[in-house]
MARZAKOL-150276 format. One record per atom (N, C-alpha, C): residue in one letter; x, y, z. Coordinates in pm, whole numbers, plus 50000, padded with zeros to 5 digits. Example, Ala and Ser with C-alpha at 12.3 -4.5 7.8 and 13.67 -1.06 7.14 Angstrom:
A513194943150780;A512304955050780;A513204967050780;S512854977550708;S513674989450714;S512905000350787;
***
This chain:
X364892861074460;X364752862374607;X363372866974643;X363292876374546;X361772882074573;X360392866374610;X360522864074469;X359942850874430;X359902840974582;X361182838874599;X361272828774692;X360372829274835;X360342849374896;X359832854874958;X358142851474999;X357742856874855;X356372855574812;X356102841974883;X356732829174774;X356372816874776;X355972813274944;X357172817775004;X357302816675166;X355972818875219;X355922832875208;X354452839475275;X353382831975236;X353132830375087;X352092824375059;X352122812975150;X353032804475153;X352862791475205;X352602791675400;X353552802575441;X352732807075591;X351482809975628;X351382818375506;X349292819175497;X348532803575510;X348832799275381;X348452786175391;X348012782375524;X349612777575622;X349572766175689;X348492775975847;X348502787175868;X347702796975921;X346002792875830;X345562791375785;X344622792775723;X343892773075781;X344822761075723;X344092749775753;X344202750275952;X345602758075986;X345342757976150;X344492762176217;X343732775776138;X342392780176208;X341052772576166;X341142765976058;X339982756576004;X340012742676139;X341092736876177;X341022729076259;X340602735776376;X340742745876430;X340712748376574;X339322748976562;X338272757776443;X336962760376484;X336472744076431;X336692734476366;X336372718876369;X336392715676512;X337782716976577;X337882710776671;X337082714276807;X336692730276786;X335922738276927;X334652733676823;X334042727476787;X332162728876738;X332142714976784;X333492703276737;X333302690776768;X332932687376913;X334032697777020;X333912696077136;X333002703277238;X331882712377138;X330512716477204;X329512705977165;X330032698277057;X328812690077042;X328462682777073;X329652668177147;X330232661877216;X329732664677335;X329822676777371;X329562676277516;X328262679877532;X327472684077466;X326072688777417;X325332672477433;X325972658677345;X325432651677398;X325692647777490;X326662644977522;X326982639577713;X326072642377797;X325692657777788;X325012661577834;X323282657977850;X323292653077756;X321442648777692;X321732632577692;X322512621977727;X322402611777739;X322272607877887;X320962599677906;X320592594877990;X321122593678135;X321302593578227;X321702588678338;X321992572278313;X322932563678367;X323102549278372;X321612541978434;X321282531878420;X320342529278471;X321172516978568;X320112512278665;X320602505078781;X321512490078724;X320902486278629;X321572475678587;X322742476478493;X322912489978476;X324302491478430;X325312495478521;X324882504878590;X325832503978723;X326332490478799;X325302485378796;X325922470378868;X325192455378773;X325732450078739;X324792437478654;X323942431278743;X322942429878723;X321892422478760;X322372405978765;X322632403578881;X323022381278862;X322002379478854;X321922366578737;X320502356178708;X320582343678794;X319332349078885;X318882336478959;X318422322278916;X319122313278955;X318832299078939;X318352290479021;X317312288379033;X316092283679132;X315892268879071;X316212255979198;X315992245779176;X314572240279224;X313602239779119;X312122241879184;X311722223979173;X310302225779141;X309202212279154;X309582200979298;X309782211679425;X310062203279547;X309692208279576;X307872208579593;X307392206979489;X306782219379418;X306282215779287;X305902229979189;X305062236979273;X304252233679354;X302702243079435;X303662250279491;X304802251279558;X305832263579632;X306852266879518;X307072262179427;X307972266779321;X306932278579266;X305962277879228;X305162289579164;X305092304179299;X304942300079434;X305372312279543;X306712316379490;X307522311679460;X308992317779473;X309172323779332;X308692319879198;X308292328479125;X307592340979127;X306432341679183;X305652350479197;X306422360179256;X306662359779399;X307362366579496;X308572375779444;X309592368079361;X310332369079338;X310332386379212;X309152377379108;X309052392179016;X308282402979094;X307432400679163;X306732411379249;X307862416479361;X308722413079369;X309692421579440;X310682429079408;X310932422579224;X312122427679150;X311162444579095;X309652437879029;X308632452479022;X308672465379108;X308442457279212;X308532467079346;X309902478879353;X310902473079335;X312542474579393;X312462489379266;X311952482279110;X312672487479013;X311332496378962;X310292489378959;X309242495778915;X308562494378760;X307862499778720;X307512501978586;X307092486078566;X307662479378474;X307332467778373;X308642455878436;X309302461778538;X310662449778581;X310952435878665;X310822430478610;X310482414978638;X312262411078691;X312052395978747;X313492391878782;X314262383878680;X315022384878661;X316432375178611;X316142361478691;X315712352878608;X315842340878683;X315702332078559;X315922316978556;X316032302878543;X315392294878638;X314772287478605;X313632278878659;X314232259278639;X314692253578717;X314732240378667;X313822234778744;X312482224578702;X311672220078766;X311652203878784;X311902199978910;X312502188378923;X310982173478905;X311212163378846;X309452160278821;X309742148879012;X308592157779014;X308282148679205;X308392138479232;X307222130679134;X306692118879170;X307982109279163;X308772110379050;X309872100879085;X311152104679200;X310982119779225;X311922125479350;X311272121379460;X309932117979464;X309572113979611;X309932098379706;X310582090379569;X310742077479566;X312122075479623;X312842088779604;X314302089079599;X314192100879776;X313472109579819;X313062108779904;X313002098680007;X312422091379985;X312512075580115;X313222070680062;X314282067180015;X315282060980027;X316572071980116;X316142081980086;X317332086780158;X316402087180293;X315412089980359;X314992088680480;X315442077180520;X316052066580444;X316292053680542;X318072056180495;X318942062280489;X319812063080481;X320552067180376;X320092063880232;X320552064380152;X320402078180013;X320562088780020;X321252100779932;X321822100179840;X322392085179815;X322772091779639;X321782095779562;X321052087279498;X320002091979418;X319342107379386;X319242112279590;X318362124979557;X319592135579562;X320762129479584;X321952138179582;X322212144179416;X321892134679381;X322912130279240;X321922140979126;X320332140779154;X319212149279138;X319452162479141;X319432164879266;X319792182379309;X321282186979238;X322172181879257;X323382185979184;X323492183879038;X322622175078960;X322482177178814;X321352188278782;X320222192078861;X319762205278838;X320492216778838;X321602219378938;X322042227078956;X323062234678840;X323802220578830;X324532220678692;X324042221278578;X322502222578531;X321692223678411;X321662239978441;X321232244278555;X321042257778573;X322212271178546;X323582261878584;X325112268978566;X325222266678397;X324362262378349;X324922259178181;X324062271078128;X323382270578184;X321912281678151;X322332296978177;X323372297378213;X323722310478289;X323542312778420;X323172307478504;X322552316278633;X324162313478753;X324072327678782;X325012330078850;X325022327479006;X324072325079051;X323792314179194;X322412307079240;X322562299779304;X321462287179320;X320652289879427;X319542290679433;X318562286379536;X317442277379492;X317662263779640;X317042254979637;X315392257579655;X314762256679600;X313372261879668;X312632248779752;X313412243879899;X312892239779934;X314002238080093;X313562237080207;X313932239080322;X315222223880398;X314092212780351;X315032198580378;X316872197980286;X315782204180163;X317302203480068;X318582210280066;X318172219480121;X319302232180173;X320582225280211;X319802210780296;X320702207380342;X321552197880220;X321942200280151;X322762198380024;X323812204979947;X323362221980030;X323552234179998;X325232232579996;X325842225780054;X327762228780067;X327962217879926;X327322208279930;X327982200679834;X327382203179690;X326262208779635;X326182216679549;X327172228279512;X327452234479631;X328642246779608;X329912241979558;X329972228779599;X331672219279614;X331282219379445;X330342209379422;X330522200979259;X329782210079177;X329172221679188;X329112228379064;X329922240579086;X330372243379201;X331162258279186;X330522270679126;X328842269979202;X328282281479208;X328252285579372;X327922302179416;X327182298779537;X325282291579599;X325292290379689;X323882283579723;X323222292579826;X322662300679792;X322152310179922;X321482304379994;X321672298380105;X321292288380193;X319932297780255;X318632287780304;X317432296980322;X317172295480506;X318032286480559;X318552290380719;X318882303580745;X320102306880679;X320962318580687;X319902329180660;X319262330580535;X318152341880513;X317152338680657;X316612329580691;X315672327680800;X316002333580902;X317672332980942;X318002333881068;X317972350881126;X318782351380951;X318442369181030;X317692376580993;X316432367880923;X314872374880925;X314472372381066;X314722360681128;X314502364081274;X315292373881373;X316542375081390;X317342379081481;X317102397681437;X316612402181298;X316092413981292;X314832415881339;X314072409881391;X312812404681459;X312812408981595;X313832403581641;X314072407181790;X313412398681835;X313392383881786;X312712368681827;X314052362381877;X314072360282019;X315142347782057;X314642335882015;X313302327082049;X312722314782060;X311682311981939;X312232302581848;X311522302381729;X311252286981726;X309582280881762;X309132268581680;X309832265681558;X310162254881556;X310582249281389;X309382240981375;X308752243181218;X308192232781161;X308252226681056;X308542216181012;X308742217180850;X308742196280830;X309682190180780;X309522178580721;X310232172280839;X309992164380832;X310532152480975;X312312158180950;X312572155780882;X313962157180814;X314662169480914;X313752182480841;X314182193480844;X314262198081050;X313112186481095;X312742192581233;X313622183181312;X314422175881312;X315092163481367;X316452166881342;X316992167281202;X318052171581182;X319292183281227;X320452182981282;X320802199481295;X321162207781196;X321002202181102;X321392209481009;X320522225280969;X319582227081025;X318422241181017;X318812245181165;X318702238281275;X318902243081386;X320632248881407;X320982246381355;X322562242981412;X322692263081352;X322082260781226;X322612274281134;X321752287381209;X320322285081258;X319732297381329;X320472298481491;X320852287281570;X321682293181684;X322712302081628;X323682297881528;X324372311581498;X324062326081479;X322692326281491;X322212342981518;X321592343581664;X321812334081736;X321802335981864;X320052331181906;X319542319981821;X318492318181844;X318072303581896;X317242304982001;X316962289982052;X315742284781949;X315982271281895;X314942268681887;X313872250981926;X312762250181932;X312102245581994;X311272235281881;X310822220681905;X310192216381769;X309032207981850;X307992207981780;X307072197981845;X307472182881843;X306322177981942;X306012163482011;X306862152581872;X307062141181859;X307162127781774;X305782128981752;X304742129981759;X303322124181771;X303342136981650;X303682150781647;X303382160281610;X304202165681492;X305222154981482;X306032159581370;X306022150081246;X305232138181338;X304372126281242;X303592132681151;X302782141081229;X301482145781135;X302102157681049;X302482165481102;X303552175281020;X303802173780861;X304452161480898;X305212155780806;X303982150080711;X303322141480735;X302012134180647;X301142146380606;X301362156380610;X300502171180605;X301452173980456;X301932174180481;X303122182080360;X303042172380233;X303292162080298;X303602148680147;X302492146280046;X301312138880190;X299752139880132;X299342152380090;X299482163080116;X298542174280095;X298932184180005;X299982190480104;X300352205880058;X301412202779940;X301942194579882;X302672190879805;X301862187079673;X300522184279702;X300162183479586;X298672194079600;X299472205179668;X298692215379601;X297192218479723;X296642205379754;X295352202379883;X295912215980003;X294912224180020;X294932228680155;X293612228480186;X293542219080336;X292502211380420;X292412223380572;X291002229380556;X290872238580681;X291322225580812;X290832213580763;X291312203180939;X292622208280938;X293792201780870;X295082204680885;X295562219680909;X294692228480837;X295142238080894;X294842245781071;X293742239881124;X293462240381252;X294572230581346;X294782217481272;X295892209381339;X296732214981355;X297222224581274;X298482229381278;X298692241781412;X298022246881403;X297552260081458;X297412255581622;X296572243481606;X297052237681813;X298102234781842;X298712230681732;X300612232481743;X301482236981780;X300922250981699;X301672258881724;X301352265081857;X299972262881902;X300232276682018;X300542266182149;X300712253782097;X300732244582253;X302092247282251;X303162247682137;X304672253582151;X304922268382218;X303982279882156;X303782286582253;X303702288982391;X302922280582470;X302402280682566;X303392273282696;X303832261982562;X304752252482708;X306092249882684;X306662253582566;X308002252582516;X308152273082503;X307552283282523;X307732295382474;X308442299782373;X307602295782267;X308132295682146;X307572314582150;X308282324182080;X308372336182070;X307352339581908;X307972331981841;X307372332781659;X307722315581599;X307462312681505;X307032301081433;X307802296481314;X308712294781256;X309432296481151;X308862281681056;X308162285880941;X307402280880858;X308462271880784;X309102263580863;X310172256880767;X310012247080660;X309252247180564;X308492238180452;X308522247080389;X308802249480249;X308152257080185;X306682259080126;X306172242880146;X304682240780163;X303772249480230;X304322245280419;X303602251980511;X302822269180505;X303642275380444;X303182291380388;X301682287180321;X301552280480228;X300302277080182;X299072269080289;X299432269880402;X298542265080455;X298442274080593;X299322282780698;X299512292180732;X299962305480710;X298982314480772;X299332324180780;X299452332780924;X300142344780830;X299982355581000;X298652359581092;X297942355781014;X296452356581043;X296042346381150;X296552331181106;X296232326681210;X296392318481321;X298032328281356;X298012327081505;X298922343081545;X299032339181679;X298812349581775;X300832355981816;X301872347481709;X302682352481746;X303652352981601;X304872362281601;X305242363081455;X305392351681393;X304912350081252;X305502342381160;X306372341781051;X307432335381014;X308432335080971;X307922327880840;X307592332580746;X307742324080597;X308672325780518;X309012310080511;X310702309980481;X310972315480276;X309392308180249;X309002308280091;X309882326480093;X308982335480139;X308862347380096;X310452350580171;X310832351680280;X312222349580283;X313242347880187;X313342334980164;X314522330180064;X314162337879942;X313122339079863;X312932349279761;X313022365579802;X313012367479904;X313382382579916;X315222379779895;X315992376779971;X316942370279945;X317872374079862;X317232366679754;X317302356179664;X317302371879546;X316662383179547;X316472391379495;X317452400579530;X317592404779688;X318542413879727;X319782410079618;X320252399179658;X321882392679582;X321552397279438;X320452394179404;X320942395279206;X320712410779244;X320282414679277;X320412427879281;X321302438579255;X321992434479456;X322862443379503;X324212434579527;X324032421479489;X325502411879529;X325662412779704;X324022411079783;X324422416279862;X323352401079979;
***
């Protein structure tokens, strides 16, 4: 009995002996633990929220595809700082044979440049990029049926325009941009929804407009004539249509105007749609 006693105790000691070995394991584990918690970093912004990779359907044409690049990392730098560039995908569409497919749809016919824009788009969704911007103002207008057949979104650069104006406190905005873009409702139709009138120059004036962009600014040419042409343009819209500000609807036109030179706000759609275009991968916003 004695024996049995002993054995007992001994073995109570024991199980007393590995129970206090665990508790001081378990209190050093859980200062240390929290010791690092403590010394690990704060989350950084892109872990809090993922950064979406922008997919930019460019070379319409490359001379404004390289603005929306530029813009784009100089704003993601700005936002984030240090060394931080943007999340993006680049598909660069080659012109010279899109310009061919261009006049054919000016005389009616869109498959071709349809069939174009929506296989970029879909090169860009294979690539990863989690939504589309067209880098170019006419094409936008494509923007629903890109959304339909690739089942990304299309951050349409109206919608960014409209309420870069209507935060403006601009009712009356000149349109200028490609015969297309200035004729069509498809740009107008989307800025009245922020409550904005807008106003387009002469046939005589949207001729030259237009031959400004194709000949010139598209391949890169900026001509001080054209840029003075432009500029009596604008302020004769000013003057007799009361145009309020100017909305640079080309993505060309930015390269050949600026705020500098004329006398009422200007709207560049380039730097627009890439501000945009940044907020969303951003903030999803």
């Amino acid at each position: 009995m004695k024996i049995t006693l002993t054995r007992c105790c001994s073995f109570l000691v024991f199980l007393m002996m590995i129970a206090s070995g665990f508790s001081t394991a378990y209190a050093q584990d859980v200062q240390k633990n929290g010791s690092e918690k403590q010394n690990t970093p704060a989350a950084t912004a892109s872990e809090k929220r993922p950064i979406k990779t922008i997919g930019i359907v460019g070379g319409v044409s490359w001379a404004s595809s390289i603005e929306y690049y530029r813009i784009m990392n100089e704003q993601v730098r700005d936002r984030l700082g240090g060394v931080s560039s943007a999340q993006l995908l680049m598909y660069s569409i080659e012109f010279g044979e899109f310009s061919k497919q261009e006049k054919m749809a000016d005389k009616g016919d869109w498959t071709l440049m349809t069939k174009t824009i929506v296989d970029a788009a879909q090169r860009l969704k294979r690539g990863g990029a989690d939504f589309i911007v067209i880098a170019s103002n006419t094409l936008n207008s494509l923007a629903g049926t890109v959304e339909q057949q690739v089942g990304l979104p299309v951050l349409h650069i109206a919608d960014a325009t409209g309420k870069a104006v209507a935060k403006k406190g601009v009712r009356t905005v000149a349109l200028l941009g490609t015969t297309y873009t200035m004729e069509q409702p498809f740009y107008r139709d989307r800025l009245t929804k922020y409550g904005i009138k807008v106003v387009i120059p002469s046939k005589k004036e949207r001729d030259y407009i237009n031959t400004v962009i194709f000949d010139e600014l598209c391949a890169n040419k900026v001509q001080r004539e054209s840029r003075e042409g432009f500029k009596k343009i604008i302020d004769r819209l000013r003057k007799e249509d009361g145009a309020e500000g100017v909305v640079l609807g080309c993505t060309e036109i930015p390269l050949l105007i600026k705020q500098e030179d004329v006398s009422i706000p200007v709207f560049d759609t380039t730097q627009i749609h890439s501000e945009a275009a940044v907020e969303y991968s951003l903030n999803g916003e």
